[in-house]
LODREN-571625 format. One record per atom (N, C-alpha, C): residue in three letters; x, y, z. Coordinates in steps of 0.1 Angstrom, whole numbers, plus 5000, padded with zeros to 4 digits. Layout:
ALAXYZ;...
END
This chain:
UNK767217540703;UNK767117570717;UNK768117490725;UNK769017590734;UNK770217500744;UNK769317370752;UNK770117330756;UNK769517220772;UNK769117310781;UNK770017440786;UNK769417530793;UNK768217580792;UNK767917600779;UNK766417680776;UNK765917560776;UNK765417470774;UNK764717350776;UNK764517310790;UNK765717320801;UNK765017300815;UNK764717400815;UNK764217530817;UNK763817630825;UNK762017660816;UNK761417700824;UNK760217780819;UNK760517880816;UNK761117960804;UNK760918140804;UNK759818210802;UNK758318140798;UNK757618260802;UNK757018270816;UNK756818120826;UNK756918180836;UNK757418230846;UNK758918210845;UNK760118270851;UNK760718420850;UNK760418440835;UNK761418590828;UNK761318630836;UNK762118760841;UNK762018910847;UNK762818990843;UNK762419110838;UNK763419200831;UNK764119270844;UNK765419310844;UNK766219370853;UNK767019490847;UNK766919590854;UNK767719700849;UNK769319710850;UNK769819700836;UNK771319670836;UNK772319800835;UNK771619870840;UNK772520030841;UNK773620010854;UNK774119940853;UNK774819910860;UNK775720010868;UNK775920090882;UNK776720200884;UNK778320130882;UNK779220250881;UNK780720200881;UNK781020140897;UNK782320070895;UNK782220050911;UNK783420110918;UNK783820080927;UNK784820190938;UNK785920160933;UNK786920270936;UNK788520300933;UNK789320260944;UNK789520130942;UNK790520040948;UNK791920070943;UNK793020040956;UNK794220070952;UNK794519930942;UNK795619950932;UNK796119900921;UNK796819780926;UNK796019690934;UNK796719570942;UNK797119500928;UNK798919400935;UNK799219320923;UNK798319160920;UNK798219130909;UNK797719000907;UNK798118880913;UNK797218800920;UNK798518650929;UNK798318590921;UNK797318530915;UNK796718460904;UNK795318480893;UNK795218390883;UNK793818390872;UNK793218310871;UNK792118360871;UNK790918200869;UNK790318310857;UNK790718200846;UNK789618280833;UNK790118410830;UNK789018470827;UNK789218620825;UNK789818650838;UNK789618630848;UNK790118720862;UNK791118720870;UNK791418840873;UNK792918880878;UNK792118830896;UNK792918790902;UNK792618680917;UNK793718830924;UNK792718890933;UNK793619030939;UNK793318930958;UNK792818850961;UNK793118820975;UNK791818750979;UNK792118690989;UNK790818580991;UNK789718671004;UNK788518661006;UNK787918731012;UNK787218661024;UNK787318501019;UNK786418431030;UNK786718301021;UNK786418161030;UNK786518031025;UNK785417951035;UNK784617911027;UNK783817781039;UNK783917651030;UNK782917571033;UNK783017401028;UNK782917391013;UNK781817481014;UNK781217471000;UNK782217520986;UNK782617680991;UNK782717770985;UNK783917830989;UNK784517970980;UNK785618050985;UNK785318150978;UNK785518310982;UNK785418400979;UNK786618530971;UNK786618570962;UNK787618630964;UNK787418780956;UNK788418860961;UNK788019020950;UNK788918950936;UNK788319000929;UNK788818960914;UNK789019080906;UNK789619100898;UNK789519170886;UNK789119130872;UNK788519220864;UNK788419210851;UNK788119320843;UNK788919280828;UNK788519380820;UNK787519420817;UNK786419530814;UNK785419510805;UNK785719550789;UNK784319540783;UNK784719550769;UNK785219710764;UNK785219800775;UNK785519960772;UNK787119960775;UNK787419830781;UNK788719880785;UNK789319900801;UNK788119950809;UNK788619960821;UNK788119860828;UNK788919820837;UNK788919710849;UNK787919730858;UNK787119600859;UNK786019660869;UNK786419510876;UNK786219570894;UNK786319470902;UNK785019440911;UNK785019280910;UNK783719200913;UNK784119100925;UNK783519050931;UNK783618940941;UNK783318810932;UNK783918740931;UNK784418600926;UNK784118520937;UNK782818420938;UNK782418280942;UNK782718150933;UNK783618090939;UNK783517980930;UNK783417830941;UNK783017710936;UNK782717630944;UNK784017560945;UNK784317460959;UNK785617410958;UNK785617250952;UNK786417250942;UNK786917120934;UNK786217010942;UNK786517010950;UNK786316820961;UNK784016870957;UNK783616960957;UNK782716970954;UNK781916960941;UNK782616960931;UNK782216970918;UNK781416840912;UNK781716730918;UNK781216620918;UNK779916580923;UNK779616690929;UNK778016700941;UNK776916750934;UNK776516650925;UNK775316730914;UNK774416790923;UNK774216790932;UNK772616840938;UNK773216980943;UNK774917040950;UNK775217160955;UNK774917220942;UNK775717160932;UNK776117210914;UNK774617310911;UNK773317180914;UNK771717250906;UNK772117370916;UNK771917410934;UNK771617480935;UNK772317570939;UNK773417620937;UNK774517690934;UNK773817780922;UNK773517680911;UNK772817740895;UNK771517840899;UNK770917780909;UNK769117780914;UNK769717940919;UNK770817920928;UNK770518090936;UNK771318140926;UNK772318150921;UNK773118240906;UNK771318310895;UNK770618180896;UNK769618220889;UNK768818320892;UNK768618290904;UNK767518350913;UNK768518510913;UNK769318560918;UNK770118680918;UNK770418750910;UNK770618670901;UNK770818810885;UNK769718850879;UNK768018760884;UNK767218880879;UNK766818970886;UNK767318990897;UNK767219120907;UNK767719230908;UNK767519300901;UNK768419420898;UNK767419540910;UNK768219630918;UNK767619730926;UNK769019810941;UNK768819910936;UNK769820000942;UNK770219940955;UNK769319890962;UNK769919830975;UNK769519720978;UNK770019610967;UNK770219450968;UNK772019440958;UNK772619370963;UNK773719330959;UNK773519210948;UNK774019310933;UNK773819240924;UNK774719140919;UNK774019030911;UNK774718930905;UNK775318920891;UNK776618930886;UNK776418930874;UNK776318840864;UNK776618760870;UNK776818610860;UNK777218520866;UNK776618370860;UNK777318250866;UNK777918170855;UNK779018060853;UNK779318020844;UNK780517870853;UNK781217880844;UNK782017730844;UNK783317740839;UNK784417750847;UNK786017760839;UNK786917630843;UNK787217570831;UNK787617400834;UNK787117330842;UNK785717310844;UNK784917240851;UNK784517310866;UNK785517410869;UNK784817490880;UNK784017590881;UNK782717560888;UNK781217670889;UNK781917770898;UNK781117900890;UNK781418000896;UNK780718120896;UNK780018210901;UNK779618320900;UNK780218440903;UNK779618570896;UNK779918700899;UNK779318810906;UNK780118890916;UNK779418980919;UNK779519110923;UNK778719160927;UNK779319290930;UNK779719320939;UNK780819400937;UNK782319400954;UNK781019530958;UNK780619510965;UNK780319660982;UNK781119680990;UNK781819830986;UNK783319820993;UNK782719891005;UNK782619811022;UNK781819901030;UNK782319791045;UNK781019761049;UNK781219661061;UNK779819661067;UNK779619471074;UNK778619471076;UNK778019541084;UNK776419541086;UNK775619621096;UNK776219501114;UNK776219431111;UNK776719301125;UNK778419391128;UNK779019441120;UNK780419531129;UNK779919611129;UNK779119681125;UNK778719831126;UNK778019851137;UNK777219741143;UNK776619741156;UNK777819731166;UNK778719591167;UNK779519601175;UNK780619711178;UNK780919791165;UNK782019841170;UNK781120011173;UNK779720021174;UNK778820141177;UNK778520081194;UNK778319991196;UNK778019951209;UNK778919971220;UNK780220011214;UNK781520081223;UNK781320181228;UNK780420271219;UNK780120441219;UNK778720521223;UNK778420381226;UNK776220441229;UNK775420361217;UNK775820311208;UNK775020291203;UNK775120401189;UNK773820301173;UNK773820421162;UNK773320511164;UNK773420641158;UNK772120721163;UNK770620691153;UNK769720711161;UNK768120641159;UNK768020671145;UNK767820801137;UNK767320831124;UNK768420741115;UNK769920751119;UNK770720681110;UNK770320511113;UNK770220441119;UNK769120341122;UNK768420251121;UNK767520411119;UNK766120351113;UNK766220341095;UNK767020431095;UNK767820471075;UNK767920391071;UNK768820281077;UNK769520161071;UNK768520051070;UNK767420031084;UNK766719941079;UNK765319981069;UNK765320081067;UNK764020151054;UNK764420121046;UNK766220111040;UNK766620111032;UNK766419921026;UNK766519861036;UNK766419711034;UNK765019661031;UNK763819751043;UNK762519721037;UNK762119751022;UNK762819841014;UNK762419861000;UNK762919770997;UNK764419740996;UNK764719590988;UNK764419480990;UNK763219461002;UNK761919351000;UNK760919340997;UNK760819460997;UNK759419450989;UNK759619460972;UNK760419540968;UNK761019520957;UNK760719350955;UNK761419280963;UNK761419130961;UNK760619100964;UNK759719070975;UNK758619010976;UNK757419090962;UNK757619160954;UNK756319240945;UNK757219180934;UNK758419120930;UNK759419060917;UNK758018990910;UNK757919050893;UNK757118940884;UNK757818890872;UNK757618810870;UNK758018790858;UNK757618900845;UNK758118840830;UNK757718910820;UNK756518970816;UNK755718800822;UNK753918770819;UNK753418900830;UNK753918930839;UNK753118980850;UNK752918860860;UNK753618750856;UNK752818670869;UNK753918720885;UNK753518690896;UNK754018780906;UNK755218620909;UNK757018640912;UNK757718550915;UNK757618530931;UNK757218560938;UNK756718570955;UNK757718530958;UNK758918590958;UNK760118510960;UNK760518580980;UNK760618500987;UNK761018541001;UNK762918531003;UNK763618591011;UNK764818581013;UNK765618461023;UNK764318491038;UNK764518381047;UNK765618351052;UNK766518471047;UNK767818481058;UNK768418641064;UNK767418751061;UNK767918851063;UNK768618891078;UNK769418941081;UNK769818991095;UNK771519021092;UNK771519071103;UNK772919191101;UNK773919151094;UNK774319011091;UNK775418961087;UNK775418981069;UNK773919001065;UNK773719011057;UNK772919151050;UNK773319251057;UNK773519431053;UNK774119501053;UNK774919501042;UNK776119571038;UNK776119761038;UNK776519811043;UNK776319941044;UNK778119971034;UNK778120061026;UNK779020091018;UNK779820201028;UNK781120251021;UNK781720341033;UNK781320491025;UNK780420501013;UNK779720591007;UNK778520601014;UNK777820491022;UNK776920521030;UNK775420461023;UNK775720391012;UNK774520341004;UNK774520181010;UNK773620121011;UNK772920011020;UNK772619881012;UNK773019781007;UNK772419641003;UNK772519551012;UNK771619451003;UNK770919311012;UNK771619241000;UNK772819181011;UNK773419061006;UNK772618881007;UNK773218800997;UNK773318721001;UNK771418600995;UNK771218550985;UNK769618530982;UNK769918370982;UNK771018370990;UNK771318180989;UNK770718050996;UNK769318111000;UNK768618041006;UNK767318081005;UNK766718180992;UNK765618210991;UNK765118110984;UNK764118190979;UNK763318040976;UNK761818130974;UNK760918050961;UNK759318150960;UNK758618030966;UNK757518100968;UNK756118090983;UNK755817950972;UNK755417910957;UNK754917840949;UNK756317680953;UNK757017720958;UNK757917620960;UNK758417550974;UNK757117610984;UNK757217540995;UNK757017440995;UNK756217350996;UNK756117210994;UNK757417110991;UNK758717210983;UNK759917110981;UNK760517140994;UNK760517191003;UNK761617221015;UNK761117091022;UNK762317031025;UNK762416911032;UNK761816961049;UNK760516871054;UNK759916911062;UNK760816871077;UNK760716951085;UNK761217001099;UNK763017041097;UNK763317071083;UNK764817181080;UNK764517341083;UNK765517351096;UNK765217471095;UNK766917561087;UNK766017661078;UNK767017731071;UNK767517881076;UNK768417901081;UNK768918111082;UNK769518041090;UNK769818171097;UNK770518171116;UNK769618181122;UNK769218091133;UNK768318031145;UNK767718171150;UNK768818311151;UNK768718381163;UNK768018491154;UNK767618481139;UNK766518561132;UNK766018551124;UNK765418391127;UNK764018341123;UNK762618401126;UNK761918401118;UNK760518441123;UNK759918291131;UNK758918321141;UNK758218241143;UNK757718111137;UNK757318151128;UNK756418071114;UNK757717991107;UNK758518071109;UNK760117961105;UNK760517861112;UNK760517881129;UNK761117821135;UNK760017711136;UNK759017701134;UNK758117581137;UNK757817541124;UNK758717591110;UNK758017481100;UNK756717521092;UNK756517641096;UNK755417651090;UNK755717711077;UNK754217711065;UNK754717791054;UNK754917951057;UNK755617971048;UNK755818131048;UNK755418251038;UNK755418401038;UNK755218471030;UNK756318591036;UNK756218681025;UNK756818821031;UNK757318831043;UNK755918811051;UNK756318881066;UNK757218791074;UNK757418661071;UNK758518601075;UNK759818731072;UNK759918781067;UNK761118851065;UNK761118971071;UNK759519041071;UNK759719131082;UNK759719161094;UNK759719021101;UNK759819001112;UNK761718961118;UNK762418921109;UNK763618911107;UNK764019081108;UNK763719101100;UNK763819311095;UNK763919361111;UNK762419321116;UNK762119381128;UNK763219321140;UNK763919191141;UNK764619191147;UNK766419281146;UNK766419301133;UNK767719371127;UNK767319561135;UNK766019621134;UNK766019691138;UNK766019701154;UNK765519661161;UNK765819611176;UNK767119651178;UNK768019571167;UNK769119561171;UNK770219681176;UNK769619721159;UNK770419891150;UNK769919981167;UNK768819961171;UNK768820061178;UNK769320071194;UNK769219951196;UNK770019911205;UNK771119841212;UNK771819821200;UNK773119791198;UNK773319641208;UNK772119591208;UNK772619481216;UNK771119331211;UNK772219251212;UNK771219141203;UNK770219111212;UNK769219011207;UNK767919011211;UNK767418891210;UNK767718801205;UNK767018671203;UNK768418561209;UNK769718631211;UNK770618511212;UNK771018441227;UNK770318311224;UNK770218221236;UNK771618141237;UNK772118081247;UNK773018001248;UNK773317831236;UNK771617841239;UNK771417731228;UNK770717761216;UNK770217681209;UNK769317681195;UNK767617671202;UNK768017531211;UNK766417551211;UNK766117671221;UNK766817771231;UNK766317791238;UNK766417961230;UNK766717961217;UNK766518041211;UNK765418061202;UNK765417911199;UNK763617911194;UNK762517931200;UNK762717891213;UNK761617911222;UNK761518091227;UNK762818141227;UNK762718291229;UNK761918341220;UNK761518281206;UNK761318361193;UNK759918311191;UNK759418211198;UNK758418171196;UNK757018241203;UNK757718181220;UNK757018231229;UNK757018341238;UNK758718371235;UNK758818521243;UNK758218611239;UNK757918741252;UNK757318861246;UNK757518971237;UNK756919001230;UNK757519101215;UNK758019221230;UNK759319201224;UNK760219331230;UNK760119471226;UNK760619551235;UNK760319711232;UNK761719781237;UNK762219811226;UNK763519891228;UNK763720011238;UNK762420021238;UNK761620181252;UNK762820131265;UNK762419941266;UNK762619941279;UNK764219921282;UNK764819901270;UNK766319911276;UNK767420051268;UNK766720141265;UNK767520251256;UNK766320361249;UNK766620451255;UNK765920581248;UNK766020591230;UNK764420571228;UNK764220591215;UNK763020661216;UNK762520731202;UNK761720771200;UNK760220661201;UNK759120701207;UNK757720641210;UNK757520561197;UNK757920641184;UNK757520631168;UNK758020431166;UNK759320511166;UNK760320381166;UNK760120281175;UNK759720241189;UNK759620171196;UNK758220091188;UNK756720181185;UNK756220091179;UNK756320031166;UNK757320111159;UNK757520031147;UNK758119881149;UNK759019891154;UNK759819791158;UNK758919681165;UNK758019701175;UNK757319591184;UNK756119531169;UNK755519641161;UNK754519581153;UNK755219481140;UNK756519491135;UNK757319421130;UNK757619301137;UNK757519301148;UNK757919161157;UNK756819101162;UNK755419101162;UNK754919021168;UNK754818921158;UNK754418841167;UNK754518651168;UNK753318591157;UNK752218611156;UNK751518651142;UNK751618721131;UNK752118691120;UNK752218731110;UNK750918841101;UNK749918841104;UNK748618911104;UNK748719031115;UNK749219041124;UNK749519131135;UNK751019251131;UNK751819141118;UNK752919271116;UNK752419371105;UNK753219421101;UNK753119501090;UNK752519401074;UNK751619431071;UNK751219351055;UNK752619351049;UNK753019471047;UNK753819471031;UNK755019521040;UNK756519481032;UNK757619591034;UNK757419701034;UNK756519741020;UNK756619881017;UNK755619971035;UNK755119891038;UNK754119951045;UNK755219971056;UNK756219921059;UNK757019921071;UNK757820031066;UNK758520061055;UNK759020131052;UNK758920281049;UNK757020271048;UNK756920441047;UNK756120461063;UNK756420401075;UNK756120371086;UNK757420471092;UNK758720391085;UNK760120441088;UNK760220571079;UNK759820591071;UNK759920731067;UNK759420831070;UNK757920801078;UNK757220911082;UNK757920921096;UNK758320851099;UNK759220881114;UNK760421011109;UNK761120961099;UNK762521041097;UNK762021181094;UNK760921201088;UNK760721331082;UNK759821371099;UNK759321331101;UNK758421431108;UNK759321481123;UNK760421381125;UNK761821391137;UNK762721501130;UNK763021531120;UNK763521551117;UNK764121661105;UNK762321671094;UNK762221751085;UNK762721701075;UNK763421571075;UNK764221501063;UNK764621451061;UNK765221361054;UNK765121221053;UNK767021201053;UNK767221101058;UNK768521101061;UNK769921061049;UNK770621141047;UNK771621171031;UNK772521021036;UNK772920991019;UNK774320901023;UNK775220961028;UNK775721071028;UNK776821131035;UNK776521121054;UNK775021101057;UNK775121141073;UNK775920951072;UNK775420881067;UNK775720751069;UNK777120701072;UNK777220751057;UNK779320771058;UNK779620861073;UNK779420951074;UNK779721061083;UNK779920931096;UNK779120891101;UNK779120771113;UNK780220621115;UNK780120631098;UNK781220541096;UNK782420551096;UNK782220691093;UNK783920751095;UNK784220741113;UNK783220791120;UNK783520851132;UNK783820641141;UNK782920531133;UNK783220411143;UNK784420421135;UNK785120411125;UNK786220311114;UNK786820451113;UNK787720531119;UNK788420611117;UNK789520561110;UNK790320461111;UNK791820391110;UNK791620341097;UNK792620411089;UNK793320341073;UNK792520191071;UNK793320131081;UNK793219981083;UNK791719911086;UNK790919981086;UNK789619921091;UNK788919961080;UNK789320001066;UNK788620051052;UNK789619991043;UNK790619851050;UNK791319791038;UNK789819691032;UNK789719681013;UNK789019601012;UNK789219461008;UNK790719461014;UNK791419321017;UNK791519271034;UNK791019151039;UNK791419121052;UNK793419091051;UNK793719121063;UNK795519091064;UNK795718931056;UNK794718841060;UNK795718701055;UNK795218671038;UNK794418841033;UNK794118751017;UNK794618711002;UNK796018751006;UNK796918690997;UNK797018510999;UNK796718481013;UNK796818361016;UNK796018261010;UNK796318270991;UNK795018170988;UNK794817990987;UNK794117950988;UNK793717820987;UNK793317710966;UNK794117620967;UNK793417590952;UNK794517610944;UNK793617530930;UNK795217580919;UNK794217750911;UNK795617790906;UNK794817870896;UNK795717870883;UNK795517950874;UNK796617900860;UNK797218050865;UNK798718010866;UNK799718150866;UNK800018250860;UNK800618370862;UNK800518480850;UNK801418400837;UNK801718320838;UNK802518280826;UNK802318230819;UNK800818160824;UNK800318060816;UNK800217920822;UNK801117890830;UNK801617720837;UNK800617720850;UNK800817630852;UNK799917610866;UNK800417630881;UNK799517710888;UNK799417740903;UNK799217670913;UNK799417620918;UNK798917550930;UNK799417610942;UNK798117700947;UNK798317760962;UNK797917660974;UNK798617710984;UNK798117611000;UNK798317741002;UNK797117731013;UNK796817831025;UNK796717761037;UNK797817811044;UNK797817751064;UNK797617661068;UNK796317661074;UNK795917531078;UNK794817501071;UNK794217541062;UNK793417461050;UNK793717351041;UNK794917401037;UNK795617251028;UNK795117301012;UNK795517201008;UNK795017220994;UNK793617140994;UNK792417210985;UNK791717180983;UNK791317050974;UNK792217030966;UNK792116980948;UNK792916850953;UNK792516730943;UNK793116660939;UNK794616690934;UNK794316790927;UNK795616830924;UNK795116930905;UNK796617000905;UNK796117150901;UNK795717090884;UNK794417190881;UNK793717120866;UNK794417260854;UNK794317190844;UNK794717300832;UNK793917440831;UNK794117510828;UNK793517670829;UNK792617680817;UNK790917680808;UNK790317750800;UNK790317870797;UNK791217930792;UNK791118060788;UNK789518130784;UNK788817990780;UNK787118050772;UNK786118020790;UNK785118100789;UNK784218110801;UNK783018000789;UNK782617880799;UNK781717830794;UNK779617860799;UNK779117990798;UNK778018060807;UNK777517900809;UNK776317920817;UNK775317830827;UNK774017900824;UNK774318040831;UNK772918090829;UNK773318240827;UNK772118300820;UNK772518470816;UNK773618510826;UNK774418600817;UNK775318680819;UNK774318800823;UNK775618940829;UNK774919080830;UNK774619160822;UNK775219070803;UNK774419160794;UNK773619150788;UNK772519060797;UNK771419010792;UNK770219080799;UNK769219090792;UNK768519170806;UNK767419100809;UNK766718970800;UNK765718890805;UNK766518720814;UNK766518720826;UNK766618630831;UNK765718540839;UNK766118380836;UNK765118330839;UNK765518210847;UNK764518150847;UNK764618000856;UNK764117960868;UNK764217840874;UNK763717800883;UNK764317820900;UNK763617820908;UNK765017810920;UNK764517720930;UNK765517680936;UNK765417620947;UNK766017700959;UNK765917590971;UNK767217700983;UNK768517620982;UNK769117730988;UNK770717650991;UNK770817661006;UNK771417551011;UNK771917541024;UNK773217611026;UNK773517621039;UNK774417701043;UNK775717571041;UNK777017681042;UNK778317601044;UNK778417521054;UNK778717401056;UNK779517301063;UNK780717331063;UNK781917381070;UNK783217351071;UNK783617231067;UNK784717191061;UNK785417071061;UNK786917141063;UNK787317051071;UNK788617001078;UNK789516921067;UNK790416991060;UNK791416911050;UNK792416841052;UNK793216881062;UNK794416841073;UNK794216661074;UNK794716591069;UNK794816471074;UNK795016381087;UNK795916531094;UNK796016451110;UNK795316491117;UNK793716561112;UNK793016601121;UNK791516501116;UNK791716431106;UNK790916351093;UNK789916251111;UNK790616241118;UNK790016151134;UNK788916191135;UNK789616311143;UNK788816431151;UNK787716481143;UNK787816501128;UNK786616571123;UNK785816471122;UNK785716341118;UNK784416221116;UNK783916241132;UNK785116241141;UNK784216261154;UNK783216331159;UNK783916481153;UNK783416571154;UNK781616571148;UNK782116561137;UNK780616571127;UNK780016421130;UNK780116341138;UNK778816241144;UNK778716291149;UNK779316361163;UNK778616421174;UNK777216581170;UNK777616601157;UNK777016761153;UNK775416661147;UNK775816531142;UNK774716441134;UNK774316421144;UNK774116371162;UNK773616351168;UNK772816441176;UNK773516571172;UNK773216661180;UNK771716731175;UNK771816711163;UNK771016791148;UNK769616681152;UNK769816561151;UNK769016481152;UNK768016521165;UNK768516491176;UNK767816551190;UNK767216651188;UNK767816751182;UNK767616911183;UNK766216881174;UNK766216811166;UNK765016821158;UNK764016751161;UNK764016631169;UNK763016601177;UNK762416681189;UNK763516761197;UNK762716881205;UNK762216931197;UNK762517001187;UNK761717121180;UNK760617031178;UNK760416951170;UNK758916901169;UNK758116871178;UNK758916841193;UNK758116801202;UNK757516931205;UNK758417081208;UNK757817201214;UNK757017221205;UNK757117231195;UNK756917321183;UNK755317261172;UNK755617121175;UNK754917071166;UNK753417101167;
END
């Protein structure tokens, strides 16, 4: 038995996942900038403290190149055994989730000492642009909508009903859902990105008490004060994402944190009725999703979900196609340019990587700097961590991961950022004595 299978429980952990994996989208034949491992490095997608993103390529074993989103953690972090566990904790937690509209994981592993995970590229854009750039025009329309978020309540309940092998239930909650995190494809098919701060109900007790975890502005109640959670912490999140879709205009965001907590706490469960014509159906779906007691929302996702379905059929005679979805997407994102699945600066990458030649890379990007001590030799062999995607029993334990911190690399700014981040440690501090004081 590995060290791996010795830390983890597999029979109360397993969960079998369906590895039918669909093909994925026909991207133009961008050139390689660089390789990590097996993977061709086609442009960087995003960079925070922790981490960097990038579209990658790789062969598979048939021959054809299948392109994945490449997470790997940054060098100056490799050293940080506790990001390292749960970096492992959410890689774990995500590859045994397999379901049409959750963004899957395919593997985590290790290439010359750098952690890294795989995933699946959703060539599309979030539901948070799809709002803003629909808020130019009136707004989505209601059935397409309501589509997108029905589409998200199955892939929590899916998750919140996850068991292991035994049958025992993994109660696993997400605790960060909201627009930034619902990818709508430009095919018009819908996932919930992002499980890097989930965490199961059996493992509350480890959350360090008065941390609050997601974005402030779509927390549930029961979140924002600390309390424990279930499910409906997320469908109250859901119910804020729907508010949104339908009315194209946010709903919980205060100038500050606390006075955003206190909107979510104590303000009145809103009704889309009152600022935008919707359907009667829809307005109570959305208000019973949002009240302030969790016993008062919907029990189950699924129950919200066939709530939203009985709306689309009976408005409408039927249930809404991926093509109406694309159809919308075409009409906000008309322009070439707004369906590149590269942003303009992502050749601009950060870090070393080993070159097509074999020798070593060392990229600077702008004003990031170099990451690294300085650039490390290239593994041609992938060292796994935890199951791969051609495995179909995955297992293990999880914890949550915290969100990115920025760090500032620039040395002549090396002042300003210690300044900076006491003032953010001061600020966090206060902030969390109010919350306990309102809240407690």
């Amino acid at each position: 038995m590995s060290e791996l299978d010795e830390e983890f429980d597999f029979e109360d952990s397993a969960t079998v996942v369906d590895m039918g994996l669909a093909g994925g989208p026909d991207l133009p034949p961008y050139p390689t900038l660089a390789v990590f491992g097996p993977f061709e490095i086609l442009g960087r997608l995003a960079r925070g403290g922790m981490a960097e993103v990038y579209l990658a390529r790789e062969t598979t074993s048939a021959g054809k190149p299948r392109h994945v989103v490449l997470k790997r953690i940054l060098p100056e972090r490799e050293n940080d055994a506790e990001f390292i566990r749960m970096f492992r904790d959410e890689a774990d937690l995500a590859t045994r989730l397999f379901h049409p509209n959750i963004c899957h994981v395919y593997e985590c592993g290790e290439i010359d000492g750098t952690t890294f995970m795989t995933l699946e590229f959703v060539y599309g854009v979030t539901l948070r642009k799809v709002l803003r750039r629909a808020a130019r025009v009136g707004g989505l329309p209601p059935r397409v909508a309501a589509h997108i978020i029905g589409k998200v309540a199955d892939a929590l309940n899916y998750v919140h009903t996850a068991t292991g092998v035994e049958g025992r239930p993994l109660n696993i909650i997400h605790r960060d859902v909201s627009p930034h995190n619902i990818m709508i494809g430009w095919d018009g098919r819908v996932k919930l990105l992002d499980f890097g701060i989930a965490k199961t109900t059996s493992q509350e007790a480890d959350t360090e008490a008065g941390v609050l975890k997601g974005k402030y502005a779509y927390l549930s109640p029961e979140q924002a004060r600390g309390k424990p959670l279930d499910g409906r912490s997320d469908i109250f999140s859901l119910g804020i994402c729907l508010y949104e879709a339908l009315t194209s205009r946010p709903l919980y965001h205060q100038p500050g944190m606390l006075q955003t907590l206190e909107a979510i706490v104590r303000g009145p469960v809103p009704s889309p009725l009152s600022v935008t014509t919707v359907a009667p159906e829809l307005d109570a779906i959305t208000q019973r999703a949002l009240q302030k007691r969790p016993t008062d929302r919907f029990a189950t996702a699924a129950e919200m979900k066939e709530a939203i379905d009985d709306f689309l059929w009976r408005d409408g005679g039927a249930f809404v196609s991926p093509k109406e979805v694309a159809d919308v997407l075409q009409q906000l994102f008309p322009d070439e340019g707004d369906r590149s699945p590269l942003p303009e600066n992502a050749s601009q990458l950060t870090g070393s990587f080993g070159a097509l030649t074999g020798s070593l890379q060392s990229i600077v990007s702008g004003s990031f700097g170099p990451f690294g001590s300085g650039p490390r030799p290239v593994d041609d062999g992938v060292q796994p961590m935890l199951a791969s995607s051609e495995r179909a029993i995955v297992t293990g334990k999880h914890a949550p991961v915290t969100a990115d911190v920025p760090i500032v690399a620039e040395p002549r700014r090396k002042k300003r950022t210690l300044l900076l981040v006491g003032a953010i440690v001061l600020v966090g501090l206060a902030a969390g004595v109010a919350v306990a004081f309102l809240y407690g």
